[in-house]
N, C-alpha and C positions, 0 to 999 in steps of 0.2 A: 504493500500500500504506500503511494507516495504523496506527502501533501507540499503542492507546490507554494512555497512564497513568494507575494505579491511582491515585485520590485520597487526599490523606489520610495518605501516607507517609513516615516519617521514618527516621535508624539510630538510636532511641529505646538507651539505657543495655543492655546486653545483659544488667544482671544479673538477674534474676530473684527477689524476697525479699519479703518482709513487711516492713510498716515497722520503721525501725532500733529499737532500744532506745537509750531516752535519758535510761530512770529509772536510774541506778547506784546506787542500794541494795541494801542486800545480800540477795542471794535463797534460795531455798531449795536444795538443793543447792552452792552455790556455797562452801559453804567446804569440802566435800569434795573442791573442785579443789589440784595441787599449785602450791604456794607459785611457783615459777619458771613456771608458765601464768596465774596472778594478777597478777603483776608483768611480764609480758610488754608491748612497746609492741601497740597495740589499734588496730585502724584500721574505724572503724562503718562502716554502709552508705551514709551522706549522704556521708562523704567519699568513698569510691568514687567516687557518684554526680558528687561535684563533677569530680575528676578525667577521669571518661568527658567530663562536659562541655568540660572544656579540651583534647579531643584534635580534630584537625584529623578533617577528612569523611571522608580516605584509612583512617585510622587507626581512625575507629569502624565505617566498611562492612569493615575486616578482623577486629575483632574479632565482629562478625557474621558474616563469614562463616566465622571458626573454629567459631564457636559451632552455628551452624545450617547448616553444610555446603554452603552457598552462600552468595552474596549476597544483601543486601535483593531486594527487589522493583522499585523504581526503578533500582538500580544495573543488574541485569539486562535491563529494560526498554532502558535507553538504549544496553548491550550491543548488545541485538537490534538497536537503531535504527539504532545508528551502521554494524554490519556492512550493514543492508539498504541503505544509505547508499549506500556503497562499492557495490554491485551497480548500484545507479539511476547511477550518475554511470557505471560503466561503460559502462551500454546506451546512453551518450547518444552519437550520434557525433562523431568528433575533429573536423571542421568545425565543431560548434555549440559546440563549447568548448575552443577556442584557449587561449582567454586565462585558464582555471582550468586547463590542462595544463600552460604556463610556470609558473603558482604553485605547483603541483604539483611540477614542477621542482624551484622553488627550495625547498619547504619539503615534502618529503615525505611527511610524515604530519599533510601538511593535514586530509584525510578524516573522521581521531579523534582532533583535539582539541579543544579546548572552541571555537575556528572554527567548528568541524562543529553540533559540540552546540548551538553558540546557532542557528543555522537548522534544526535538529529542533526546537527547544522553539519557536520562530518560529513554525512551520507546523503545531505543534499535532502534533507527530509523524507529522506526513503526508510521509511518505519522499520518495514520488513530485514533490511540491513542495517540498520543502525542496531537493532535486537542482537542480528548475528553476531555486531562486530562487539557490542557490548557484552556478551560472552564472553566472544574470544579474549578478550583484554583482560579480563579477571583469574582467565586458566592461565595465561601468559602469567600474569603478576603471580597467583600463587605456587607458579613454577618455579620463581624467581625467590621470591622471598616467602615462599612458606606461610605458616601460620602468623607469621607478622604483617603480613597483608589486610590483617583484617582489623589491626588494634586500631584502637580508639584514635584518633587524630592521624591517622597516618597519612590517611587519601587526601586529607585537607579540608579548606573552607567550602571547597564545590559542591560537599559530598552531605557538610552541613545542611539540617535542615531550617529554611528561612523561616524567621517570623510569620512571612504572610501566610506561608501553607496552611500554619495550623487556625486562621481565618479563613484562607477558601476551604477549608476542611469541615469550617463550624458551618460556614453557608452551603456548601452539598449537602452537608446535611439536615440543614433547615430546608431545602428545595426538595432533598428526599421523602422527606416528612409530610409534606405536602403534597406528594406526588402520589394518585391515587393506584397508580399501574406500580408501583412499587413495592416487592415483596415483601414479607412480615418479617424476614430476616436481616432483610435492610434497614425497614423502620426501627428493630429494636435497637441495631447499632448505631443507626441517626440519633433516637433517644438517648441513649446511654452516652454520646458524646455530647451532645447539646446539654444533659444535664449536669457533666461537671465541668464543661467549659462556662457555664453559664452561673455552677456554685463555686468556684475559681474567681472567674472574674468580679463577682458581687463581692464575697471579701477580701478582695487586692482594692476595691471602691471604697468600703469601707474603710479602709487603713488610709487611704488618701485622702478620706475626707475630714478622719483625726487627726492629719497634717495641718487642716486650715487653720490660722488665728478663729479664737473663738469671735473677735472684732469682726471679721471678715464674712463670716457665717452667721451671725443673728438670726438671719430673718429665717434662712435653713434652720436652726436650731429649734423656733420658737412655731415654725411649721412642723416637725418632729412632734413637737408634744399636742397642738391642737389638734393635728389630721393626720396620727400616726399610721391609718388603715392606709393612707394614701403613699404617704413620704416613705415611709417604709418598706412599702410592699415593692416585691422584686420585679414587680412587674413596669413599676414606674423607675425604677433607677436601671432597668433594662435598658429602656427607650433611650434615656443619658447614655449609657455605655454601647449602645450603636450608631447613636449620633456621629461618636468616635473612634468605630473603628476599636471599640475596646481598648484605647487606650486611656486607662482609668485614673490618671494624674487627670488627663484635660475633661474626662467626663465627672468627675466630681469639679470641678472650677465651673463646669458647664451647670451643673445641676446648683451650685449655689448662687451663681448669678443670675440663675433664673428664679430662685426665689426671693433674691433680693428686688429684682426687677418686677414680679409682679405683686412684691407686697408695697413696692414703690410705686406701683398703677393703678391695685384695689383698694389699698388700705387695710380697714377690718375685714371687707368681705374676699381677702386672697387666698383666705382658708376655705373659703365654702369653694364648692362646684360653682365655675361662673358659668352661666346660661343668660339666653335675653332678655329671662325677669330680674336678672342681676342688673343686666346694661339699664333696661326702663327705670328700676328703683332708684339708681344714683341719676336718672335723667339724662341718659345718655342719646341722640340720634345722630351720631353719624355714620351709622351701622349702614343709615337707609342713602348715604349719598354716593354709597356705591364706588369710591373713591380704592378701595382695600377689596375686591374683590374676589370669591371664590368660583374659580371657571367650572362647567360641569365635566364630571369622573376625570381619567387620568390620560398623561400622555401614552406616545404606544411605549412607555418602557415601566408603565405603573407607578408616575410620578405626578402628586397634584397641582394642581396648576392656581396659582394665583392672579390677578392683573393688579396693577398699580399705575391709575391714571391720576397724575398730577394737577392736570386740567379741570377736574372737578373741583379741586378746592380752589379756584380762581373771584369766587366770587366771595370769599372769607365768610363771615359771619358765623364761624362754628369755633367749638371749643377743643382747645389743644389736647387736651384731656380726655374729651369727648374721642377726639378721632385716637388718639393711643390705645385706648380700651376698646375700641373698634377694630383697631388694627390686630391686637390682643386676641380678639374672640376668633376672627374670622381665621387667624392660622393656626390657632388649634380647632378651627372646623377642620381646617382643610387636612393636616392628621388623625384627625379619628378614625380614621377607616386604615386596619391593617395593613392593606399594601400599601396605603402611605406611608406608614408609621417607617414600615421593612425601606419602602424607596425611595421614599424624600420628599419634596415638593420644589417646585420652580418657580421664577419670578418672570412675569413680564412685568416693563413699565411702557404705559402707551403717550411717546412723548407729541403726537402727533399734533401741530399745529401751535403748541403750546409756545406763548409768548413772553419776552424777557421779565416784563413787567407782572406774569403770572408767577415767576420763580420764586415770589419774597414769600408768596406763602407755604409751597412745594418743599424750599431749601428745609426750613425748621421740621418738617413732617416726617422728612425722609432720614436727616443727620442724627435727629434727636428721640426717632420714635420708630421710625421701619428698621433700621439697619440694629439697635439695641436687639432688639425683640426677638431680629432674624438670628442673630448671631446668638443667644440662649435656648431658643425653642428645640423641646426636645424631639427633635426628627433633621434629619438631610436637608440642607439647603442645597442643592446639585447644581444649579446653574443662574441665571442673573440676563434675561433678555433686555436690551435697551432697544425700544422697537420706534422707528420715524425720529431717531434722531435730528433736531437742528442743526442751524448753519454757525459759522465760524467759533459765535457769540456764546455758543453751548459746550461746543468740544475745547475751547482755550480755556471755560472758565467752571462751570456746571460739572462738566464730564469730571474733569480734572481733579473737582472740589469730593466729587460723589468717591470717586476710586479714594484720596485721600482717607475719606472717612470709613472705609470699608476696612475690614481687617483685611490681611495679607492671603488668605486661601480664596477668599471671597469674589477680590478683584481680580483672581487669578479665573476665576467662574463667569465672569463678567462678557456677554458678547453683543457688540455694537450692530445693530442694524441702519443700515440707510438705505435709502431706495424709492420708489415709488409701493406702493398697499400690495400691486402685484407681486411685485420683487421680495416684500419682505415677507409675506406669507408662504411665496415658495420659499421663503428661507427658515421658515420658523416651520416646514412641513419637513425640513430634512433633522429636525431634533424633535422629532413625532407628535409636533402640537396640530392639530388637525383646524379646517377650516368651524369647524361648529365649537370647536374651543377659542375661537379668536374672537373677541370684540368688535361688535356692527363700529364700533370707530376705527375699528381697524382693518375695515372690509371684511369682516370676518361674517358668523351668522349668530352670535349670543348676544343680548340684548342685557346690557348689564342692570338694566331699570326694575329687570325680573328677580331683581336684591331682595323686591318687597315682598313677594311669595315669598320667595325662600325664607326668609323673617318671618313670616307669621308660620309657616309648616316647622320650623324650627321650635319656635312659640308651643306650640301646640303639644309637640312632642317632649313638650319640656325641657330639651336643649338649650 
């Protein structure tokens, strides 16, 4: 079996823009912006760019594959390779490979790792010989050296198993788990992994969470004792610890900033279930200006979809507060449902039409209340659409000010669309946002005014 690689392929910069601006003179519209988005620190697109560059291989195939809901196309390929790998060395019989079984032995995820990978790339991704020749190399070695072939450190770092494996390992077998065509010998092994990867990583969370100053942790703390069915329960510091990747330093930071955040939002009621008789009680309506929007179900890769039009708050008259708790409610709508929870959710913002003079109220919304919110919510943020971008006056000053204030993986998620409604909807249909998820402002066919059903069917069911 041979799986051929596509030539020519890199994890090329995920962002997507037109060149930076690098005239800063002053432009037209630009002094209609307010004074604190002027003076904001600014981060252009070369430095992105430099940045994507300084990230290791691991680091930019995953900003890839938030981005485009899979992986590159080589990363995938040698995916395929390495599983069809594993099948070829099976059908070989234990007689004719003694001596890659003991190595096996001693290093068990010989098969995928970069060991494996350099005799696929060897044989030109010709599975069936890579197998053979991956035999022969181990009868050769223990011809050579004997029973020392096999000790612990000898083959090297290649032979190491990576970090990431035993992550695609937890997720096969969360996929197996779920897989109904999947045998009952399979499930219990998916089970039995998943549950002490999952009693593992919960208390390595908690040891990190007894690192924080107890100063820094309050409102975590004082959540603990009010709602400890919630705060406690494994099912909610799960959602933290996938956010990340299982990495349980940044998911315990994540999970306390999120409760300092929303007890800095609700106040008293950040301990209760917040629902829409929560928003009505403190007098909240900017749920209904549709400005924070949740698109219907998911993109094709099981990611929910948000919209974030700016242009709606143009006409001011609403409360800062108002719209933050608004912002609040509508994205953990948009993770309630499991396969979000598992795959994230997406941003558009629909800048379309939007004028200099409309940013003074956009800038506070977005620096000081969408991008907080985003960066603690416990689920995937995968990707960041900027859709109908502006002229000069946006990309020298806006754009510049927004990536600033983004945290570093963020603006790294960030992709610029320009174009004409045509243009960018076939652009936004190749990261599987489909035309019934796009925005009538954005030639799409959802009508975002249909906020107010949704509010009251939400109402109803007591959400």
């Amino acid at each position: 079996m041979r799986f051929r690689p596509r030539e020519n392929l890199r994890c090329s910069s995920p962002v997507v823009s037109p060149e930076p601006c690098t005239d800063i003179s002053p432009v037209f519209g630009e002094t209609a912006l307010p004074t604190e988005l002027l003076q904001a620190p600014k981060v252009f697109l070369d430095e992105i760019q430099r940045e994507v560059a300084m990230d290791s291989k691991q680091e930019r195939v995953k900003a890839y594959a938030d981005i485009y809901g899979k992986k590159p196309p080589e990363e995938l390929l040698m995916e395929e390779s390495v599983e069809a790998l594993g099948h070829a060395l099976d059908e070989i019989p234990p007689e004719r490979k003694s001596s890659l079984l003991k190595a096996l032995n001693a290093y068990p995820w010989l098969a995928r790792t970069a060991h494996a990978k350099t005799f696929l790339r060897s044989a030109d991704f010709d599975v069936a010989y890579a197998a053979k020749r991956m035999v022969r190399y181990w009868q050769s070695r223990e011809r050579l050296y004997g029973d020392d072939s096999f000790l612990p450190g000898v083959v090297g770092a290649s032979a190491a198993e990576p970090e990431g494996n035993y992550l695609t390992s937890y997720q096969k077998s969360m996929s197996a788990l779920k897989n109904p065509s999947a045998d009952r010998e399979t499930r219990e092994i998916a089970i039995g992994y998943i549950y002490c990867w999952n009693e593992a990583a919960l208390e390595r969370l908690n040891e990190e969470l007894k690192k924080i100053p107890l100063d820094e942790k309050a409102c975590f703390v004082e959540a603990m004792k009010k709602r400890p069915d919630l705060v406690a329960s494994d099912g909610h510091r799960l959602r933290f610890l996938r956010s990340d990747d299982f990495q349980e330093e940044c998911a315990a930071r994540r999970m306390v900033k999120y409760w300092n955040l929303r007890v800095e939002t609700f106040g008293r009621d950040a301990f209760e279930d917040i629902t829409i008789k929560t928003l009505e009680k403190e007098g909240v309506r900017e749920l209904g200006m549709a400005h924070w929007c949740l698109l219907p179900g998911t993109d094709a890769f099981g990611r929910a979809l948000i919209c974030f039009t700016p242009k709606r708050l143009a006409a001011g008259g609403f409360s800062p507060k108002g719209v933050e708790k608004a912002m609040w409610y509508v994205t953990h709508a948009a993770i309630e449902d499991e396969t979000a929870r598992k795959n994230g959710f997406v941003i558009l913002t629909s800048l379309k039409d939007i004028l200099p003079e409309e940013v003074k109220y956009a800038w506070p919304v977005a620096s000081k209340y969408m991008l907080p919110c985003l960066e603690c919510a416990p689920a995937n943020l995968r990707a960041f659409h900027s859709c109908h971008v502006p002229g000069k006056w946006f990309q020298q000053s806006v754009q510049a000010a927004i990536a600033g204030a983004m945290a570093k993986e963020m603006r790294k998620r960030r992709i610029i669309h320009i174009g004409s409604i045509d243009q960018v909807i076939a652009e936004l249909a190749q990261f599987g946002i489909s035309l019934d998820q796009i925005p009538t402002q954005m030639g799409g066919n959802f009508d975002c005014e249909s906020v107010h059903t949704w509010i009251e069917e939400r109402k109803a069911a007591g959400l």
